[in-house]
RODO-2510 file (C-alpha; in nm, 4 decimals, decimal comma):
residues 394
     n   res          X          Y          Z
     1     x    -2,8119    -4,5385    -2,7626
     2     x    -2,8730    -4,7499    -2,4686
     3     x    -3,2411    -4,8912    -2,3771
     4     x    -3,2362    -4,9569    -2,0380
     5     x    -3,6268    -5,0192    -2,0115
     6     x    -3,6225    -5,2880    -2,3274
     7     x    -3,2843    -5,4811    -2,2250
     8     x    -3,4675    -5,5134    -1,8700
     9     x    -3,7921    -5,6153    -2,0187
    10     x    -3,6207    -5,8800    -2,2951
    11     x    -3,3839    -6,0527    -1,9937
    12     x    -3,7028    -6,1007    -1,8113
    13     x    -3,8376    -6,2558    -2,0916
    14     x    -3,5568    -6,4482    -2,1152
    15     x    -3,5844    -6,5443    -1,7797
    16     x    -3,9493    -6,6399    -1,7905
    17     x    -3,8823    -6,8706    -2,0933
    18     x    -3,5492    -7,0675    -1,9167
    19     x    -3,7600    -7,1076    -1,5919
    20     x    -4,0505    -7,2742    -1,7784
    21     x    -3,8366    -7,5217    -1,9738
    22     x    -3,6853    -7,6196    -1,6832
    23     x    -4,0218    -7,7151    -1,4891
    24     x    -4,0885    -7,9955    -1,7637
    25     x    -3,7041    -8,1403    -1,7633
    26     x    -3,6415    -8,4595    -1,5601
    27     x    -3,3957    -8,4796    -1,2830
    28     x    -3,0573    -8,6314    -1,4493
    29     x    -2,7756    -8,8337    -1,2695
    30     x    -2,4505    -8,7249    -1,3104
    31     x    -2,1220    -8,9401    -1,3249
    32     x    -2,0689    -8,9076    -0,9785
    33     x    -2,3960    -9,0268    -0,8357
    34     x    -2,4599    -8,7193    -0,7196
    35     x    -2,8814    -8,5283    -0,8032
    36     x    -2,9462    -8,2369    -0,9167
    37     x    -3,3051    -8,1190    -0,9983
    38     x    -3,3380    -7,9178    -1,3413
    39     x    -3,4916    -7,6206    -1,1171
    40     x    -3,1545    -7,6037    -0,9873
    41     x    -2,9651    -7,6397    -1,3297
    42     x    -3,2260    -7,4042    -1,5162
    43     x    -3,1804    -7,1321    -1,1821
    44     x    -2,8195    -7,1482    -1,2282
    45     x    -2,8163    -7,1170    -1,6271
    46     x    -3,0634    -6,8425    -1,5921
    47     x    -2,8074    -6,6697    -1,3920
    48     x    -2,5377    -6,6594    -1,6122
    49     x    -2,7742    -6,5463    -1,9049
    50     x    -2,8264    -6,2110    -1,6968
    51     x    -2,4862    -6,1836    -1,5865
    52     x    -2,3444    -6,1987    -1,9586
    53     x    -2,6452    -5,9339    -2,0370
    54     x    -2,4943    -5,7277    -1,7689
    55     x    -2,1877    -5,7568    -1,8766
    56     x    -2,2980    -5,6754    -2,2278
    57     x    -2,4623    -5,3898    -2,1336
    58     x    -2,2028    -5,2578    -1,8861
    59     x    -1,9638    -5,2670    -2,1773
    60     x    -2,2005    -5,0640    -2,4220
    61     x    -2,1785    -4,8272    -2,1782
    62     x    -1,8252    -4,7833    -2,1205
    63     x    -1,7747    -4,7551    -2,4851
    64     x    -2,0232    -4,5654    -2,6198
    65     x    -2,0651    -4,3465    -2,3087
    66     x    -1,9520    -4,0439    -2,2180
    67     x    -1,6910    -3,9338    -2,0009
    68     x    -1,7506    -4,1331    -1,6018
    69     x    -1,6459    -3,8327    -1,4374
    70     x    -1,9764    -3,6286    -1,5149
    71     x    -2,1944    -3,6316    -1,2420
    72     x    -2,5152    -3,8090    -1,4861
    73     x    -2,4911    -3,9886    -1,8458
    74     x    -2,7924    -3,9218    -2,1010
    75     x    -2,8927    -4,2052    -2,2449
    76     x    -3,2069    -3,9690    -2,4623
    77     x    -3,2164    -3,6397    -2,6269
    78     x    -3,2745    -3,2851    -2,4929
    79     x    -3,6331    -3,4249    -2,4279
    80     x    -3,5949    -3,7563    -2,2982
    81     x    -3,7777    -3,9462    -2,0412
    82     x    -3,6114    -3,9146    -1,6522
    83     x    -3,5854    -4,2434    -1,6881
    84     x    -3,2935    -4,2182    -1,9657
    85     x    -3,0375    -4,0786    -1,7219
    86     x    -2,7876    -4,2908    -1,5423
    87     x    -2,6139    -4,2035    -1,2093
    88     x    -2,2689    -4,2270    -1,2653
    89     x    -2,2466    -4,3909    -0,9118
    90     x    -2,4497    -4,6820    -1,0591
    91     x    -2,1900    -4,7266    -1,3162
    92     x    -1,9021    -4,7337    -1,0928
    93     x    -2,0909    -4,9842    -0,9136
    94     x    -2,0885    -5,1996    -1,1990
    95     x    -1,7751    -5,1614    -1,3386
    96     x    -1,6504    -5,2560    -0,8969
    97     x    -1,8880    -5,5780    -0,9677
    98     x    -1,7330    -5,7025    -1,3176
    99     x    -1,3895    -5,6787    -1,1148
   100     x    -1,5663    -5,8884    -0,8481
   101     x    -1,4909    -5,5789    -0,6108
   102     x    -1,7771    -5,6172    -0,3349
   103     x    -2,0060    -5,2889    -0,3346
   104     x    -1,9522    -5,1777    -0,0116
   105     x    -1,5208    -5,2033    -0,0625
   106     x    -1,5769    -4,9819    -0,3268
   107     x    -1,7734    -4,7325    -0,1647
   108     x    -1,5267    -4,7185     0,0393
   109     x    -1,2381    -4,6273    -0,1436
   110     x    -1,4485    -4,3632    -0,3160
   111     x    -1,5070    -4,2294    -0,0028
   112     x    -1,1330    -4,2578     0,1172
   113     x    -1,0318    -4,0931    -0,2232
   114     x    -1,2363    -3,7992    -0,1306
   115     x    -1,0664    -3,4848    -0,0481
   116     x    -1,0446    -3,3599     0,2866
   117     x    -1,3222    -3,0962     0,4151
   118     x    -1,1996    -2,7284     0,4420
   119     x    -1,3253    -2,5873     0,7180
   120     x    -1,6320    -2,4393     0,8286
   121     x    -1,7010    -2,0441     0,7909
   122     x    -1,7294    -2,0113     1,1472
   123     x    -1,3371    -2,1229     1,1902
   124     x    -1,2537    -1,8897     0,8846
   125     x    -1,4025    -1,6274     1,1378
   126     x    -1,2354    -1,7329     1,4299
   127     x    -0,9038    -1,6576     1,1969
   128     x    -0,9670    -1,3625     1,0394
   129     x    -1,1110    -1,1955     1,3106
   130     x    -0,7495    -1,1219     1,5034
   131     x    -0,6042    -1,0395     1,2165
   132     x    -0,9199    -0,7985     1,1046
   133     x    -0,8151    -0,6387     1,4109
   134     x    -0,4889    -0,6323     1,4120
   135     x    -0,5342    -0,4447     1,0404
   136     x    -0,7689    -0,2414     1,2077
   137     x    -0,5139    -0,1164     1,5114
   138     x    -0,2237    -0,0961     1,2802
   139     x    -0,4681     0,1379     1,0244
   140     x    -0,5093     0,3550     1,3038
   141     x    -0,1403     0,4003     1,4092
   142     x    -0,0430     0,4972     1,0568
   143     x    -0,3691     0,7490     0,9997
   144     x    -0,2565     0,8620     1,3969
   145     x     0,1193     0,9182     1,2652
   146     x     0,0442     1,0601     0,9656
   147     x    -0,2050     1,3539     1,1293
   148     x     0,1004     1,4175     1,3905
   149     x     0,3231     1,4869     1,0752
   150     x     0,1106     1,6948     0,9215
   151     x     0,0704     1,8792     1,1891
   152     x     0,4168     1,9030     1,2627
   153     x     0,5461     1,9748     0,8475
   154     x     0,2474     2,2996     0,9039
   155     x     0,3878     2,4031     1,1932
   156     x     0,7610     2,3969     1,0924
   157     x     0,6434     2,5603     0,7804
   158     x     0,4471     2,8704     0,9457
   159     x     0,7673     2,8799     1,2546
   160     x     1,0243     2,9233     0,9725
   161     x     0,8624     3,1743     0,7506
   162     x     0,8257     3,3631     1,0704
   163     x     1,1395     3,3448     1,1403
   164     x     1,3003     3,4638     0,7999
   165     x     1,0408     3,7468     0,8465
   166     x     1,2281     3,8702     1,0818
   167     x     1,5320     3,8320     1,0156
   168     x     1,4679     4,0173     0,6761
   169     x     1,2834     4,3249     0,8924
   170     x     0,9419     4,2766     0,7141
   171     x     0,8139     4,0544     0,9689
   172     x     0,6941     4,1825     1,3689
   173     x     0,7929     3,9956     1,6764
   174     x     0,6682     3,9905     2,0216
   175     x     0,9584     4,2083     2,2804
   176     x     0,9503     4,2051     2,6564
   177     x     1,2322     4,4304     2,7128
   178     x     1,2489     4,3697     3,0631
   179     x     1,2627     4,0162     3,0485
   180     x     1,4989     4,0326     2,7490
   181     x     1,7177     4,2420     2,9343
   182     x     1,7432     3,9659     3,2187
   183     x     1,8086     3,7071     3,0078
   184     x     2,0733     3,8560     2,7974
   185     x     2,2126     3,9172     3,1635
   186     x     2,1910     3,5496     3,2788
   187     x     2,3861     3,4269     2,9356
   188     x     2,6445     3,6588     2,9877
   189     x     2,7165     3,6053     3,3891
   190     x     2,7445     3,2470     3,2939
   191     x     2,9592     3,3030     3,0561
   192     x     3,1787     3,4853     3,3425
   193     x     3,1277     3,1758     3,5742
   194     x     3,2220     2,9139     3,3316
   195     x     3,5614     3,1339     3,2611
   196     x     3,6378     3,0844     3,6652
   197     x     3,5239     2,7692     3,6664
   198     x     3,7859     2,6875     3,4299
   199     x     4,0479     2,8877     3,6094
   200     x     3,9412     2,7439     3,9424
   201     x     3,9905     2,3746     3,7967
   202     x     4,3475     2,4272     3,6499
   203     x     4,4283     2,6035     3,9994
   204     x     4,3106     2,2929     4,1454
   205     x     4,4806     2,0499     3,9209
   206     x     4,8389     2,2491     3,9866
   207     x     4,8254     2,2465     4,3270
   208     x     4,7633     1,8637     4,3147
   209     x     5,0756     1,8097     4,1488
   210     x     5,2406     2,0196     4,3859
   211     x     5,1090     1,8580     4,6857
   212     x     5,2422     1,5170     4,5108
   213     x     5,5473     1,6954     4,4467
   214     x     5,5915     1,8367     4,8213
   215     x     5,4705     1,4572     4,9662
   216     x     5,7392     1,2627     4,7364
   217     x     6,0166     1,5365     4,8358
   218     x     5,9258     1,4762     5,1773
   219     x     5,9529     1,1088     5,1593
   220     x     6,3432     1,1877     5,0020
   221     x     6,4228     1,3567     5,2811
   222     x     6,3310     1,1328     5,5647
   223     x     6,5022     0,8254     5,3810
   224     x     6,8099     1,0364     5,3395
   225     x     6,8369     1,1654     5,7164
   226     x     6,8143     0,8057     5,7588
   227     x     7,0717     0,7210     5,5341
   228     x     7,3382     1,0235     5,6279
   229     x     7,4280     1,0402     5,9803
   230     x     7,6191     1,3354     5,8861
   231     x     7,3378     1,5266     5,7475
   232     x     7,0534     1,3791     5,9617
   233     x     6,9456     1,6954     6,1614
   234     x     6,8884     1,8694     5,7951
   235     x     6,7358     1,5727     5,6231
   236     x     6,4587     1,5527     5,8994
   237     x     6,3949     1,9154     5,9636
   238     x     6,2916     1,9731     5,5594
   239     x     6,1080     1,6427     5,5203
   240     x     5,9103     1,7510     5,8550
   241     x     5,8476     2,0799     5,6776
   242     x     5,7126     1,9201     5,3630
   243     x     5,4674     1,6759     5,5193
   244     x     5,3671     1,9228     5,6938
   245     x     5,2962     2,1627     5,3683
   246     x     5,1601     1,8680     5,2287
   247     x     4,9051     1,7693     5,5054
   248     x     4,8150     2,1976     5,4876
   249     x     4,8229     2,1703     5,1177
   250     x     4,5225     1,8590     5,0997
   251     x     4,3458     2,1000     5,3576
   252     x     4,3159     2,3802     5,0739
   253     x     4,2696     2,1224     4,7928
   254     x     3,9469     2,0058     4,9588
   255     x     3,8386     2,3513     4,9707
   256     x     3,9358     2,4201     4,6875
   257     x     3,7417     2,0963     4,5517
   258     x     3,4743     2,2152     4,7105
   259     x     3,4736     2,5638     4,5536
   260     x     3,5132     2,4091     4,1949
   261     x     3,2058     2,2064     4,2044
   262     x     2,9597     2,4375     4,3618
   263     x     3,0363     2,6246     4,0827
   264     x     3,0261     2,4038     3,8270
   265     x     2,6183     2,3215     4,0085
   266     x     2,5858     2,6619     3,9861
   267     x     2,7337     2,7282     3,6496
   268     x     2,6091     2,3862     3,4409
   269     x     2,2932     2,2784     3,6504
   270     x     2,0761     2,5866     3,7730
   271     x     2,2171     2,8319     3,4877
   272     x     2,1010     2,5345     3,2499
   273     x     1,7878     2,4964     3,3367
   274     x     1,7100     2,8074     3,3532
   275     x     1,8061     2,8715     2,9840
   276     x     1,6064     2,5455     2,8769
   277     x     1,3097     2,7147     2,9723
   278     x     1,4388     3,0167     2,8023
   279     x     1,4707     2,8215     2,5369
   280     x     1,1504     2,7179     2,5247
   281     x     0,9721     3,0366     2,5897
   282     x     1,1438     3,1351     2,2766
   283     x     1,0269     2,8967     2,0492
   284     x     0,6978     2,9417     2,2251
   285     x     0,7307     3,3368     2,1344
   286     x     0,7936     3,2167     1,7591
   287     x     0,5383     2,9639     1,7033
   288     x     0,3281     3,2754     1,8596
   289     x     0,3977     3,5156     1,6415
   290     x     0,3976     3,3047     1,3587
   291     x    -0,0115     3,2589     1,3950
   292     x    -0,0839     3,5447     1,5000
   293     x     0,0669     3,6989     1,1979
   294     x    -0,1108     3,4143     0,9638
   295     x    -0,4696     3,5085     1,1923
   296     x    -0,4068     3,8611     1,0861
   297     x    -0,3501     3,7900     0,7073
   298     x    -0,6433     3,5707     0,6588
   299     x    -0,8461     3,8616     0,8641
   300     x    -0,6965     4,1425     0,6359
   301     x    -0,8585     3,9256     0,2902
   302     x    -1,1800     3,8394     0,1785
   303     x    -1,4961     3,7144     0,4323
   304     x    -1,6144     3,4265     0,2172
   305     x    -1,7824     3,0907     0,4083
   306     x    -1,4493     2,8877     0,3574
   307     x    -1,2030     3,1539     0,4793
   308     x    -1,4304     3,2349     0,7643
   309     x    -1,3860     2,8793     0,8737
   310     x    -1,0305     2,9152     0,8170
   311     x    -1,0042     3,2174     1,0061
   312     x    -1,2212     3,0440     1,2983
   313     x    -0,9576     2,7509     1,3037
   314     x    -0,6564     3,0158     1,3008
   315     x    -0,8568     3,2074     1,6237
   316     x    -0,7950     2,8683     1,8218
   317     x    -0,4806     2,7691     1,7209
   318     x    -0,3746     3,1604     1,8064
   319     x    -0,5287     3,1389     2,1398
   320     x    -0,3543     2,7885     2,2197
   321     x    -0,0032     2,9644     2,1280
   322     x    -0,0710     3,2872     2,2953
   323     x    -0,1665     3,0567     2,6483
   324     x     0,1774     2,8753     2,5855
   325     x     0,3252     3,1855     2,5293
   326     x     0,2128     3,3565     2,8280
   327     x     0,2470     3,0587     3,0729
   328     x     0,6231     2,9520     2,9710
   329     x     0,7299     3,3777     2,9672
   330     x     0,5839     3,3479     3,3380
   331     x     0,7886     3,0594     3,4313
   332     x     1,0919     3,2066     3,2575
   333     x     1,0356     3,5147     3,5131
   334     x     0,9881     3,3313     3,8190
   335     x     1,2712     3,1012     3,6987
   336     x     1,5545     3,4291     3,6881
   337     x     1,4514     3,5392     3,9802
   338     x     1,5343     3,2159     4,2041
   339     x     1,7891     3,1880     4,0450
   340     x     1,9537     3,5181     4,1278
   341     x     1,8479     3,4913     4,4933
   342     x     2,0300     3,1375     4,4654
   343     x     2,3513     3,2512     4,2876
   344     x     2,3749     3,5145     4,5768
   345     x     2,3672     3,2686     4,8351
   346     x     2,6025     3,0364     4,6879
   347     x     2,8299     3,2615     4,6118
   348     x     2,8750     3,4616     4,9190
   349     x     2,9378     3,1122     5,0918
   350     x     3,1976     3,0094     4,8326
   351     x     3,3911     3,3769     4,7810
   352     x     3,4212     3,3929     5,1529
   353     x     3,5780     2,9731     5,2196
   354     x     3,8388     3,0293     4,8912
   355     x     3,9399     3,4065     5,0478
   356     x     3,9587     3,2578     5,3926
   357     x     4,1361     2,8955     5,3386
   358     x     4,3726     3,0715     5,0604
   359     x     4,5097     3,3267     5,3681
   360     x     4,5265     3,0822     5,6272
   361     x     4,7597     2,8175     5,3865
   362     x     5,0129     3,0985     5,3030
   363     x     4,9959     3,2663     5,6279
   364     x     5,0535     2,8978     5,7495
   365     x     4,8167     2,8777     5,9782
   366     x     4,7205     2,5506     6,0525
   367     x     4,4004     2,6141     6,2918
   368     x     4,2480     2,8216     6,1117
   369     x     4,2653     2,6720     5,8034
   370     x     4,1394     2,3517     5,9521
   371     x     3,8501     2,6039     6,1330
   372     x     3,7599     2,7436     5,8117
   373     x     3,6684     2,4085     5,6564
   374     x     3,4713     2,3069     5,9865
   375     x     3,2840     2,6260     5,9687
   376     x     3,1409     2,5594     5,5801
   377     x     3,1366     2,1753     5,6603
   378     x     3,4131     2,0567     5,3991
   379     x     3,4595     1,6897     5,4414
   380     x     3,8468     1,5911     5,3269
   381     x     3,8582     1,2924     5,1162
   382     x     4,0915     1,0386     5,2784
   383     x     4,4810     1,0442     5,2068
   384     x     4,4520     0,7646     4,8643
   385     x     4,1161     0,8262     4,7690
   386     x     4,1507     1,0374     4,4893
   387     x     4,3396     0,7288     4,2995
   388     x     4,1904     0,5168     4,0793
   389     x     4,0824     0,1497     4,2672
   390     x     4,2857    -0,1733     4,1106
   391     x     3,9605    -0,2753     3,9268
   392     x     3,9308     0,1194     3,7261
   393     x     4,2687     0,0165     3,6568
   394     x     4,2400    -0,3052     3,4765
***
């Protein structure tokens, strides 16, 4: 064990002992000349008595000691005096001083070997705070998109065992056979205007080739009468004909242009969106039916607290379906009937400029064809522009 409190009291003792011999000593010469007073010689000696005790002790230490990296060393039992316990600081300081390492250098390579601070809480804050939130956003998207999907998986569920309940006769469905009747009307007309739609687009894709035909012929024949002095009164009478044909022949193309895609509007644009909303009005009419038959099962079994909260819940959800029900079945009403005032109209205007521009071409009248596309303002596309520009080309 190491005695701190007697090795300090016997190197002052020491010390006493050295200082008081040295009082009585005379002053000696040396071989140089030079004085030195035995104060000065008993000082110095007495130094390097409690250096080598230091040293001795500092080596006691290190050997017997144990380990420098605990924070305090011991030096007594489990009951020992406060005094008995060495900072391990002190120790490094001595072990700096037998290497003749000044104090304050070693202090400060302790303190440059010390680890680097982690920050404060209040920057661990500052970091997780975005990131709580951005947990906290994302959370709510997924518990946002997983309600929608179970809303959606119940509603397929109750749509389709609707609709196999039908189709199997034990289910009931909502009929308006008025409106029914109207709309199985509307599907088939359109099916009748998309046939001469398609007929009216071969019609006009014929008599393009034919007025190309009739223009190139025409072009033969004036190069010819040009070519055959013999033969130039014929050549130039037909190839006058068939520019003539085929300036009469763009005349009805344009109307008949014009015919083809008011019906296709007609036929693929006001048709169409009237049958969207049909469309919707019947899956509307299904998702109605659908509750209203699972309201009526839950109200046909037993009146318990948790199916009376079920059938509560049903009640709304039937009421939400029967309002979209009713709204989109009024829409789809309002919807047929512009659009039979419309198909009228258009019609009428279309029938009557094919009758009358289709007479006036083969009765070869030239006014009156030209009249006819005044009077339902047809505006002819320029000789050239129905060719494809240089750049569509490339």
């Amino acid at each position: 064990m190491i005695k701190p409190n007697l090795d300090s009291e016997y190197r002052s003792t020491m010390a006493d002992s050295i200082m008081s011999k040295a009082a009585t000593m005379e002053i000696p010469i040396n071989s140089n000349g030079d004085t030195r007073t035995a104060e000065e010689d008993s000082l110095e000696q007495a130094a390097q008595i409690d250096w080598s005790l230091e040293r001795k002790d500092l080596q006691q230490v290190m050997v017997s000691g144990p380990n420098l990296n605990e924070t305090s060393i011991v030096s007594g039992g489990y009951g020992g005096a406060a005094e008995g316990i060495i900072p391990t600081s002190s120790i490094k300081d001595l072990r700096s001083k037998s290497r003749g390492i000044p104090h304050s250098q070693s202090v400060a390579s302790r303190i440059a070997r010390q680890p680097d601070h982690h920050p404060g809480p209040s920057m661990h804050h500052s970091n997780s705070h975005p990131t709580m939130m951005s947990e906290e956003a994302t959370r709510g998207i997924a518990v946002e998109k997983f309600d929608s999907v179970k809303k959606w998986s119940i509603n397929t569920y109750k749509c389709t065992k609707q609709m196999f309940s039908e189709r199997f006769g034990r289910g009931t469905r909502t009929v308006d056979l008025e409106l029914e009747a109207q709309i199985d009307v509307l599907r088939e007309t359109k099916q009748k205007y998309e046939h001469i739609l398609r007929l009216a687009q071969a019609l006009s894709g014929h008599f393009y080739n034919m007025v190309q035909t009739q223009q190139a012929l025409g072009d033969t024949f004036a190069d010819l009468s040009q070519k055959s002095p013999e033969l130039q009164d014929e050549f130039g009478y037909n190839a006058e004909t068939q520019r003539l044909l085929c300036k009469n022949g763009e005349t009805l193309l344009g109307a008949i242009n014009f015919f083809v895609s008011s019906i296709n509007t007609l036929v693929n644009k006001t048709m169409e969106d009237t049958l969207m909303t049909i469309k919707l009005y019947e899956n509307a009419r299904l998702e109605y039916d659908a509750y209203r038959t699972d309201l009526e099962e839950l109200s046909a079994g037993p009146r318990d607290a948790a199916t009376m909260m079920r059938i509560e819940v049903a009640q709304q959800e039937y009421q939400i379906h029967k309002d979209k029900y009713e709204r989109l079945r009024s829409d789809v009403t309002i919807k047929l009937k512009f659009l039979e005032e419309n198909k009228v109209k258009v019609m009428h205007k279309q029938l009557l400029l094919f009758h009358n521009a289709i007479s006036a071409y083969f009765a070869g009248n030239q006014q009156q064809l030209e009249q006819t596309l005044r009077q339902f303002s047809v505006k002819l596309k320029p000789p050239g522009s129905d060719k494809p520009s240089w750049l569509e080309e490339q």
